[in-house]
C-alpha positions as CSV (number, residue, x, y, z in Angstrom):
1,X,229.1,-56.5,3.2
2,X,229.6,-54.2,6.0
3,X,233.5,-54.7,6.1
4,X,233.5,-54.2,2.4
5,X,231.9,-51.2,2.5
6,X,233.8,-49.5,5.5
7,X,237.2,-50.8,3.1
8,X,235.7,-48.6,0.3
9,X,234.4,-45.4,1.9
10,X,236.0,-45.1,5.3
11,X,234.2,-42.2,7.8
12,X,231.2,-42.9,6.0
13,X,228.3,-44.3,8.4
14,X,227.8,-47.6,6.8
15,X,223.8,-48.2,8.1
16,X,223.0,-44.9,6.5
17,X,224.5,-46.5,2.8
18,X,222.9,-49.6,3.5
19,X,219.5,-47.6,4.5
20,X,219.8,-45.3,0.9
21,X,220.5,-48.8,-1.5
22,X,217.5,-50.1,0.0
23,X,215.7,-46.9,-0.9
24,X,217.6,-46.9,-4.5
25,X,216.1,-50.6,-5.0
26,X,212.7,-50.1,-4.3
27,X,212.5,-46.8,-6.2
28,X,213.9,-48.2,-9.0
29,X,210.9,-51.1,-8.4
30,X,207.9,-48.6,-8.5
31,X,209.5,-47.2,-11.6
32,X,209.5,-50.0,-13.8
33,X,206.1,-51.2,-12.5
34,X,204.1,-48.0,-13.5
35,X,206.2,-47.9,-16.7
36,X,205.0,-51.0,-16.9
37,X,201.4,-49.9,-16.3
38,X,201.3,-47.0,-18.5
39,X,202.7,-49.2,-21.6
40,X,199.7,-51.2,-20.6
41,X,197.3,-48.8,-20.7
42,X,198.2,-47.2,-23.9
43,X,198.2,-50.3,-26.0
44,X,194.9,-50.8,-25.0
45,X,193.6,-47.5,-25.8
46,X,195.5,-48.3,-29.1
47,X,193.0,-50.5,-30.0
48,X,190.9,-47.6,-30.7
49,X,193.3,-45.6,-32.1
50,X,194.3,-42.5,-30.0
51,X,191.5,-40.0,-30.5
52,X,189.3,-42.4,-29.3
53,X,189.9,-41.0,-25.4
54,X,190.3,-37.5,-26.2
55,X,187.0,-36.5,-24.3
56,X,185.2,-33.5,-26.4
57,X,183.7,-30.6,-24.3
58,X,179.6,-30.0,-24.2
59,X,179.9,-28.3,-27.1
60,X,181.8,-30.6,-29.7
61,X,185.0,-29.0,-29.0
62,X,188.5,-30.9,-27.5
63,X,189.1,-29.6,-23.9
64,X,192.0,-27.2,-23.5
65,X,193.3,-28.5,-20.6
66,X,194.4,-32.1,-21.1
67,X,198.1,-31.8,-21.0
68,X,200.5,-28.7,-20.0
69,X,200.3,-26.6,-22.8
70,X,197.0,-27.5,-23.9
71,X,197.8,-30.6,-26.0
72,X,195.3,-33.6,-25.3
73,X,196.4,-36.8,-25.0
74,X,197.6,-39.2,-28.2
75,X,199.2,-35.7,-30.0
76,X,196.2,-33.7,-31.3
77,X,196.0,-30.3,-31.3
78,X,193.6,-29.1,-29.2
79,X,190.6,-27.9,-30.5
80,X,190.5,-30.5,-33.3
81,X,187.6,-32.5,-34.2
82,X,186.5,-36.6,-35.2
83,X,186.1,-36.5,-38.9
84,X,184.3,-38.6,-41.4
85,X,187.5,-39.8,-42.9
86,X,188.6,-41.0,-39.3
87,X,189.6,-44.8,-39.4
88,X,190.7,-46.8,-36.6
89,X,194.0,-48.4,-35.9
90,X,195.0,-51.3,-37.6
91,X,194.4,-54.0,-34.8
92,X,192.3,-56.8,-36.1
93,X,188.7,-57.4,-34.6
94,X,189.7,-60.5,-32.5
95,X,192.8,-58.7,-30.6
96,X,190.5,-55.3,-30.6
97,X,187.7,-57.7,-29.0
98,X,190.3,-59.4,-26.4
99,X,191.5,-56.0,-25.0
100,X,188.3,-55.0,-24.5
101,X,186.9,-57.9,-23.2
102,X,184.0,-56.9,-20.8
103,X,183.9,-52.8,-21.7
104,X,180.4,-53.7,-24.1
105,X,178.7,-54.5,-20.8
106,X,178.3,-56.1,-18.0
107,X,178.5,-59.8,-19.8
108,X,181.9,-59.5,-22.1
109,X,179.9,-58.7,-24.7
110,X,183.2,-57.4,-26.9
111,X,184.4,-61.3,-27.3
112,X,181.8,-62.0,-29.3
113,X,181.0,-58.3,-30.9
114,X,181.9,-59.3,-34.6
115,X,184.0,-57.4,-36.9
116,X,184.8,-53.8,-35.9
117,X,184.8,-50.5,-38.0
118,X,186.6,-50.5,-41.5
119,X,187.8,-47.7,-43.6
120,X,184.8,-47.3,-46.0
121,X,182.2,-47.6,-43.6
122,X,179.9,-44.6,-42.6
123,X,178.1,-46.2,-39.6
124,X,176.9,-49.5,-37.7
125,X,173.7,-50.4,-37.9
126,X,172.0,-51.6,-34.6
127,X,168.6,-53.5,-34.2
128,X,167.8,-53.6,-30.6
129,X,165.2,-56.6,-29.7
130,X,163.5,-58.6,-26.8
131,X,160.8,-60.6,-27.5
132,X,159.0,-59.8,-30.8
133,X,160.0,-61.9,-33.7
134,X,157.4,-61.0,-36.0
135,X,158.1,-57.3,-35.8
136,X,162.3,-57.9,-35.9
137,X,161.6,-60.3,-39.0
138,X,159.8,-57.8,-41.1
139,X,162.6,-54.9,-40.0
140,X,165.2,-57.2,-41.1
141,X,163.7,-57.9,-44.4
142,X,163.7,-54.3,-45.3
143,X,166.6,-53.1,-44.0
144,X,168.1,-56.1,-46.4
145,X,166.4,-55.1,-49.1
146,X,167.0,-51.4,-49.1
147,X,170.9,-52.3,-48.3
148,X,171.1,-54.8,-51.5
149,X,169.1,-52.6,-53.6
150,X,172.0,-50.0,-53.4
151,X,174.9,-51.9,-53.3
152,X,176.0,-50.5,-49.9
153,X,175.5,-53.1,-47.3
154,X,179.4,-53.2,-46.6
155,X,179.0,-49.3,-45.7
156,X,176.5,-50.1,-43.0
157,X,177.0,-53.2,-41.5
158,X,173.8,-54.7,-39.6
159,X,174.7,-56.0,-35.8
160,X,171.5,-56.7,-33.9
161,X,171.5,-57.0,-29.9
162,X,169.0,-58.6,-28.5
163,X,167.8,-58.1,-25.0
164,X,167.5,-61.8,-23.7
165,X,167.4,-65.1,-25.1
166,X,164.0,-65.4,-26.5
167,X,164.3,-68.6,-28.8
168,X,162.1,-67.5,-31.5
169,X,163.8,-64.0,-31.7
170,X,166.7,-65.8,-31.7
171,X,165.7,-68.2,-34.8
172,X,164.9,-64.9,-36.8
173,X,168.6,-63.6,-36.3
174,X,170.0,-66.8,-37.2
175,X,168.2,-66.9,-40.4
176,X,169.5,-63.3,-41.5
177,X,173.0,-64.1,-40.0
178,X,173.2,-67.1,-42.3
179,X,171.4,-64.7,-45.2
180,X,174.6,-62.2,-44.8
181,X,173.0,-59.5,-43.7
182,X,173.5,-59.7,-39.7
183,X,177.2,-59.4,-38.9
184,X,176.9,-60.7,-35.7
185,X,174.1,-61.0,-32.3
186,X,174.7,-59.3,-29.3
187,X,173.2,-60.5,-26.3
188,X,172.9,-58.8,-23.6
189,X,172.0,-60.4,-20.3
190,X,172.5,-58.3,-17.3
191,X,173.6,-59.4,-13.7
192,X,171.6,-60.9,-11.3
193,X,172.2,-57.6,-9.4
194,X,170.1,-55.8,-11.8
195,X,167.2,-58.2,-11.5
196,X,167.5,-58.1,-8.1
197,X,167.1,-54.2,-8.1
198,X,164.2,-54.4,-10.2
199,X,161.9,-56.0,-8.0
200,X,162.1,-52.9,-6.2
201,X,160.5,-51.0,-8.9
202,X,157.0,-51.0,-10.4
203,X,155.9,-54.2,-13.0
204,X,154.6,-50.9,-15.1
205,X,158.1,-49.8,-15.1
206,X,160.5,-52.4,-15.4
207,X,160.4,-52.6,-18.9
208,X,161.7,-49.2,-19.2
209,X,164.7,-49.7,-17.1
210,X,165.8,-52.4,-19.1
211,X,165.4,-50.8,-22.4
212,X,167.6,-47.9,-21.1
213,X,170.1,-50.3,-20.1
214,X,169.8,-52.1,-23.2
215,X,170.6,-48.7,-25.1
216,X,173.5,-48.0,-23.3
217,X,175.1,-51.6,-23.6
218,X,174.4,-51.8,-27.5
219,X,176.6,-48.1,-27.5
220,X,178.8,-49.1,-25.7
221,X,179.8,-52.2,-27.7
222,X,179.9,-50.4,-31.1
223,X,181.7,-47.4,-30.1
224,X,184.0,-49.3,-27.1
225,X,184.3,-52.4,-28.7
226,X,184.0,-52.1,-32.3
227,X,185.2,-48.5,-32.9
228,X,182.8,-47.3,-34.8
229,X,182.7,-43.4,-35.3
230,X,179.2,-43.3,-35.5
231,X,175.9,-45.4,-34.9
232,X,172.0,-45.8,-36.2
233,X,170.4,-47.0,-34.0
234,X,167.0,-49.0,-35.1
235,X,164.2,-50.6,-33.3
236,X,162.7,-54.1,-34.1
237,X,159.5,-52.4,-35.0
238,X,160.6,-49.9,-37.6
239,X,160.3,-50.3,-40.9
240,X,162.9,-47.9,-43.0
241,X,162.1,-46.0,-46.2
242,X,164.1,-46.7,-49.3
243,X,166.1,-43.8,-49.1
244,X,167.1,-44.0,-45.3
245,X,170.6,-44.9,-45.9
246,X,171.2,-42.0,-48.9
247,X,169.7,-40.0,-45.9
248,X,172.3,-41.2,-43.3
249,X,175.2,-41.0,-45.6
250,X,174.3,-37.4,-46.0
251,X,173.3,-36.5,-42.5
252,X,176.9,-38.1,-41.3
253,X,179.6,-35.4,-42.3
254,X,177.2,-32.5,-41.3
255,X,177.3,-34.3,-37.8
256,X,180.9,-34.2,-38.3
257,X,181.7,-30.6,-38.6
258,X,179.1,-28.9,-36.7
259,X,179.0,-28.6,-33.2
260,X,175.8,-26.9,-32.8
261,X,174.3,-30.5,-34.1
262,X,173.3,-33.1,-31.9
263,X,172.1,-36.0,-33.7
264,X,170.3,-36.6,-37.0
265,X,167.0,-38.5,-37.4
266,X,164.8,-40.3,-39.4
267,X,161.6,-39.9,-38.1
268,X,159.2,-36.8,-37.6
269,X,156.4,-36.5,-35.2
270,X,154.5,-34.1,-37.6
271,X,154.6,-35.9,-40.6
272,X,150.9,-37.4,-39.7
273,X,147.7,-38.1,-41.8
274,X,145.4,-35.8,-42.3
275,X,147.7,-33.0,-43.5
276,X,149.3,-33.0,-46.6
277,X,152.3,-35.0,-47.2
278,X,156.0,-32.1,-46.9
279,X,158.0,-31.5,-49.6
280,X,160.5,-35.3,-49.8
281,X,163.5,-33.9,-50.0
282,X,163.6,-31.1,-47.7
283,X,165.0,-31.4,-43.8
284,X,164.8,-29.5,-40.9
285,X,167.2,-28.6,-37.9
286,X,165.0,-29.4,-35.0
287,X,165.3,-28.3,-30.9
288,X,163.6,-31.8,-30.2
289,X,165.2,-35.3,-30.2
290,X,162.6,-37.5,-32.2
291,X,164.5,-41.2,-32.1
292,X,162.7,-43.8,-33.8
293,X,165.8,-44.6,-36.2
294,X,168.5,-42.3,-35.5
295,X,172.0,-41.4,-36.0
296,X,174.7,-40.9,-32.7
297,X,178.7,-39.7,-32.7
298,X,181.0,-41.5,-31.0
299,X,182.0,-37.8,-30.0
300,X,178.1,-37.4,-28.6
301,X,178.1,-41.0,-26.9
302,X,181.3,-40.2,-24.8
303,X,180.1,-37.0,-23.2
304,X,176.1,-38.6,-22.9
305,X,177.2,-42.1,-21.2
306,X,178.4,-40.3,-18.4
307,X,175.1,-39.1,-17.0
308,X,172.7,-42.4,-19.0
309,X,169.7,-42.8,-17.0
310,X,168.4,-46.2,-15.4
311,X,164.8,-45.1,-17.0
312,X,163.5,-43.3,-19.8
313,X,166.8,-42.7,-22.3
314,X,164.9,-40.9,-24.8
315,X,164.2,-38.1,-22.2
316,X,167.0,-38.0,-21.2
317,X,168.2,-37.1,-24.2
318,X,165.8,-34.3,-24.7
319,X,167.0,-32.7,-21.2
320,X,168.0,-29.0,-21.8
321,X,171.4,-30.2,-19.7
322,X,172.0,-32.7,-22.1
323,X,171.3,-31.2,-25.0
324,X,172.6,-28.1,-24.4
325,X,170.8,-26.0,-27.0
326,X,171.8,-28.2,-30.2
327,X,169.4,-29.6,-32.6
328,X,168.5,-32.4,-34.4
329,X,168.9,-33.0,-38.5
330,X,165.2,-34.8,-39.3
331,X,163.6,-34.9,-42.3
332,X,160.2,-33.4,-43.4
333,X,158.6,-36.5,-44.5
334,X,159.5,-39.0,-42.3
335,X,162.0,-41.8,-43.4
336,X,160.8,-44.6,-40.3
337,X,157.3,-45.6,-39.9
338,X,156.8,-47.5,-36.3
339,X,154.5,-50.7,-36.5
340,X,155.1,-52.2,-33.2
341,X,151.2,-51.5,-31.6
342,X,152.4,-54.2,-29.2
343,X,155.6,-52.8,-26.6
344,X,156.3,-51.3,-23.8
345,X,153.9,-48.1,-24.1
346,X,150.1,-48.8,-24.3
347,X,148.5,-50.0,-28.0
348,X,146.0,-46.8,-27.0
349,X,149.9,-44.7,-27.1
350,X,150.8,-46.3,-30.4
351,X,147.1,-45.3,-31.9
352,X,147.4,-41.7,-30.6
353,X,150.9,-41.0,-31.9
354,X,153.1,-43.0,-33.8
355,X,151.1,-45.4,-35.8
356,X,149.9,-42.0,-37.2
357,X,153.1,-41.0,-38.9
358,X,153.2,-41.6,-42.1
359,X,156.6,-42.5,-44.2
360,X,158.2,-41.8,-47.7
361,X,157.1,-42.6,-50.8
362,X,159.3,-40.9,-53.1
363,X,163.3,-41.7,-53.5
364,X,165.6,-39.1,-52.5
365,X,169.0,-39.2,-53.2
366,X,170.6,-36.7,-50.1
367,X,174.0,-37.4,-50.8
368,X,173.7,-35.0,-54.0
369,X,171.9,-32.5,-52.7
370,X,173.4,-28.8,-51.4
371,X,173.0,-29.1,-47.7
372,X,175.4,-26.2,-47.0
373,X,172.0,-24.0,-45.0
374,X,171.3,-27.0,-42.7
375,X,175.1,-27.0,-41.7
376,X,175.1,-23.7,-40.6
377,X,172.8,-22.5,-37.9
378,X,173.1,-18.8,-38.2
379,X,171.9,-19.1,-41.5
380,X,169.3,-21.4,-41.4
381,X,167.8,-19.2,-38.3
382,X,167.8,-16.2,-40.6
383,X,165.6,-18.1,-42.9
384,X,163.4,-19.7,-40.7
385,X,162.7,-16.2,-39.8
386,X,162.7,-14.7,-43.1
387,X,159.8,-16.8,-44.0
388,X,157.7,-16.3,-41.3
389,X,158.2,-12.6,-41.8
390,X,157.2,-12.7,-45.1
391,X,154.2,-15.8,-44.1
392,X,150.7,-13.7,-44.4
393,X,148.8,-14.0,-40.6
394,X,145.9,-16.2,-39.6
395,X,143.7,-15.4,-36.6
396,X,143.1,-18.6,-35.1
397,X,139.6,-18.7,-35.0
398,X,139.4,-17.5,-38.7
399,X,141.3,-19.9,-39.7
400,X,139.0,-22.8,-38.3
401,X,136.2,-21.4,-40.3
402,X,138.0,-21.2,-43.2
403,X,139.8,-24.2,-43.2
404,X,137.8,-26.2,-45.9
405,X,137.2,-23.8,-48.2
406,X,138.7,-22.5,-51.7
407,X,141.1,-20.1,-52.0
408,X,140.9,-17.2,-54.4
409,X,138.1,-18.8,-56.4
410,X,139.3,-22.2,-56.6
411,X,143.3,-21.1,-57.6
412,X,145.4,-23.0,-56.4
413,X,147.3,-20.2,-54.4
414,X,151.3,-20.9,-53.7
415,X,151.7,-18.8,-50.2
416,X,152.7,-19.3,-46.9
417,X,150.7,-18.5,-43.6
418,X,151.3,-18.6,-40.1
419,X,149.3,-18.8,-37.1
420,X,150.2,-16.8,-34.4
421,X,150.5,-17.6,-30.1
422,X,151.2,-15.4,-26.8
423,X,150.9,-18.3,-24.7
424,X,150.7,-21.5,-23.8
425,X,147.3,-22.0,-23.8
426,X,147.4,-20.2,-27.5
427,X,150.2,-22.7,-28.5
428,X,148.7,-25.9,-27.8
429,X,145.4,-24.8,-29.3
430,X,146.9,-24.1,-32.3
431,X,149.0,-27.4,-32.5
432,X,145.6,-29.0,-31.7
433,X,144.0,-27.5,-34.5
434,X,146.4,-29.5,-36.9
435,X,146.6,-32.5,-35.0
436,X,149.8,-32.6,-33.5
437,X,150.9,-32.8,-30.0
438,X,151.9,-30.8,-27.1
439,X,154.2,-29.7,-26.1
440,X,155.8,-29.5,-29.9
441,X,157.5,-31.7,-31.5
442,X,160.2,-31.4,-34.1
443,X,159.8,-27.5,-33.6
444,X,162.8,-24.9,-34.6
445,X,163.1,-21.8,-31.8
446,X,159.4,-22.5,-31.1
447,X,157.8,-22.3,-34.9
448,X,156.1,-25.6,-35.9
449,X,156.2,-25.7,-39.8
450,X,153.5,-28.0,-41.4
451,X,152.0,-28.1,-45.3
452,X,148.7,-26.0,-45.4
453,X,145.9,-27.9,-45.1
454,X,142.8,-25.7,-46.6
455,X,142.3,-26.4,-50.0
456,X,143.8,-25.2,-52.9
457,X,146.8,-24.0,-50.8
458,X,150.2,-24.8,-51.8
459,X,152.3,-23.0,-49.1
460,X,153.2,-23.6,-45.2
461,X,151.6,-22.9,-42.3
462,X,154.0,-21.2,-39.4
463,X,152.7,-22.2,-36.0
464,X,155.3,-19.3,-34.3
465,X,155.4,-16.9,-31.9
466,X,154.1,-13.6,-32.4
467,X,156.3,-11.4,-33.7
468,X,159.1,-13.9,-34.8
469,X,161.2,-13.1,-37.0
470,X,160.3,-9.4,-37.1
471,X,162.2,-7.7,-34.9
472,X,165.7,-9.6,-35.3
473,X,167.4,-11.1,-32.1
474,X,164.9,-9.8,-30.5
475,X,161.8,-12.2,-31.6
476,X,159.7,-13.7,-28.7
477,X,160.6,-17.8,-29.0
478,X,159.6,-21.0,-27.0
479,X,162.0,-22.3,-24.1
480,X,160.8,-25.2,-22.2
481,X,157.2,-24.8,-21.6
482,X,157.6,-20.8,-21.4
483,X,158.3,-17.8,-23.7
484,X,161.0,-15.6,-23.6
485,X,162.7,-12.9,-25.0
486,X,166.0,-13.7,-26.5
């Protein structure tokens, strides 16, 4: 090699050649290998099709900064959003399953996830269980029956994931699996490294941490796995109204296209006894994330999953750095009712709160209604305020006295009210006065909006802060546990 070399280039210092092919070769190695890599990595991400990994900002929006000259990875323009009329690429379930083998959690869920996302589908449907098989069975029943009674089961296909091998859960998913309704079981079974950490933390507690880590494998699978745009998320101990999935197909474009909108859901705290029942086909925008049946983004999950908690999801999700000041779709008459006295919170904590809620009776069909104020925040603020502006003021204390009596000489009288607070003290007296809890629940900028009570009123009653909505911008409104002026 040496003598050939010196033949060919003569003067030239032959261990310096022999030094730079060397070099040459194993260049040329690395190249291929991390081609080799990169072709590697984006057929996987194929899998979901390539908006999948495009990471929105906290505020719904595509970062700027992906690629030089602001184009995000997979070719979209920056600053576009997921759509409803997303779909997925083409890969079948099994091969999308086998690429993501392992991503669902920590047992390989995605092997045995089921079918993934299809065209026509709005959202997966996922029944999260443990150990109650009386409850799950009764869920199942009427989430079949409200699917079948519509025709739309193949919009929202049913996936339950149950936390643990209990047998007689697991006999109650079987029967619905072979009924058609259950698309496939999820079990999830965490490491022996989690159980191990446990034992470290409070019996009290343990159930919470698991449950949060329940939540955050069941998302994973149907948004990693699967590749479904969006998720509903259901308990085993809900039982839905028959126009919870007109509802859903509704709430889903509005998440969509509006950034400034969190989630959607089908419960609300305020819809108790004792006060009148709301108006059926009305919904709210609300600053507070009820659960208890409710609808996620794929676009929400990726920025959320970052941060998920070992304890206590829920609050979590109602953190002010989470949420970031967007609100919650949520109807005025609840669309869940919650029959699981026996769980992980106290029966005397199911009595108190939930078991009081009461759901639907009359069908609403969402998906033709004109939803165009609840998309658009600005203008459903202006409203909000517009009404209690216009609402006629209640002293408190009056307004206990007069509570059960007549208006105008037995008329029935069709006019709003609204009670009035400075404080926190004068808040949560007022809520108390109605029955509902505090700090508020499924509030907007700090007003509570409830049916009047008293007799012979037709109207709403504004819990809000004084002044609100009467000096603009300006109006006094309810951050935290504190007022301020915005």
């Amino acid at each position: 090699m040496r003598t050939l070399l010196r033949r060919a280039l003569p003067g030239v210092d032959v261990a310096f050649l022999l030094l730079l092919c060397l070099c040459l070769a194993h260049t040329s190695s690395l190249w291929v290998q991390t081609n080799r890599t990169l072709a590697e990595e984006e057929t996987r991400l194929g899998a979901w099709g390539p908006q999948d990994h495009v990471k929105g900002d906290l505020h719904g929006e595509d970062q700027k900064n992906f690629l030089p000259g602001g184009r995000p990875p997979g070719g979209r323009e920056a600053g576009a959003t997921e759509s409803s009329s997303e779909t997925i690429s083409s890969v079948t379930p099994e091969a999308r399953a086998a690429a993501y083998q392992g991503k669902g959690g920590d047992d390989g869920s995605c092997v045995s996830a089921g079918p993934g996302h299809e065209e026509n589908q709005i959202a997966a449907v996922i029944v999260l269980c443990h150990d109650r098989p009386g409850y799950l069975s009764r869920s199942l029943e009427t989430l079949e029956r409200r699917l079948r009674a519509r025709s739309i089961s193949q919009r929202f296909p049913v996936y339950v994931s149950q936390d643990g091998e209990d047998k007689e859960v697991s006999a109650v998913v079987d029967r619905f699996s072979r009924s058609g309704l259950v698309r496939a079981r999820w079990t999830h079974s965490p490491p022996a490294a989690f159980e191990e950490k446990l034992r470290a933390v409070k019996p009290h507690m343990r159930s919470y941490h698991r449950i949060a880590r329940h939540y955050k494998f069941a998302l994973s699978t149907c948004f990693s796995c699967l590749g479904f745009p969006r998720a509903i998320l259901v308990e085993d101990d809900l039982v839905v109204s028959a126009d919870f999935f007109p509802y859903f197909a509704a709430a889903a474009p509005l998440l969509d296209r509006d950034p400034t909108l969190y989630a959607a859901s089908a419960w609300n705290d305020n819809a108790v006894a004792g006060l009148p029942r709301g108006d059926p086909a009305a919904l709210q925008r609300t600053d507070f994330f009820p659960g208890l049946g409710w609808m996620v983004t794929r676009r929400l999950w990726r920025e959320v999953e970052v941060g998920w908690p070992e304890a206590f999801w829920d609050e979590y999700m109602r953190s002010p750095h989470v949420r970031l000041g967007r609100q919650v779709v949520q109807p005025e008459v609840s669309r869940t009712v919650n029959i699981g006295e026996r769980g992980a919170s106290s029966g005397e904590d199911y009595h108190g709160g939930a078991a009081r809620v009461r759901g639907a009776e009359i069908y609403v069909n969402f998906v033709e209604r004109d939803l165009s104020l609840l998309a658009d925040r600005a203008a459903y603020r202006n409203e909000v305020k517009s009404r209690v502006a216009r609402a006629e003021v209640e002293i408190l204390d009056a307004f206990l006295e007069e509570r059960t009596k007549i208006a105008d000489g037995g008329k029935r009288v069709l006019r709003d009210a609204k009670v009035e607070y400075a404080s926190e003290e004068e808040h949560e007296r007022a809520l108390g006065l109605f029955g509902l809890p505090y700090p508020p629940r499924g509030s907007f900028e700090g007003v509570t909006t409830i049916m009047d009570p008293r007799e012979g009123r037709l109207g709403r009653v504004h819990i809000a802060p004084v002044g609100y909505g009467l000096s603009g911008d300006s109006a006094v409104v309810l951050d935290g546990r504190s007022i301020r002026t915005v």
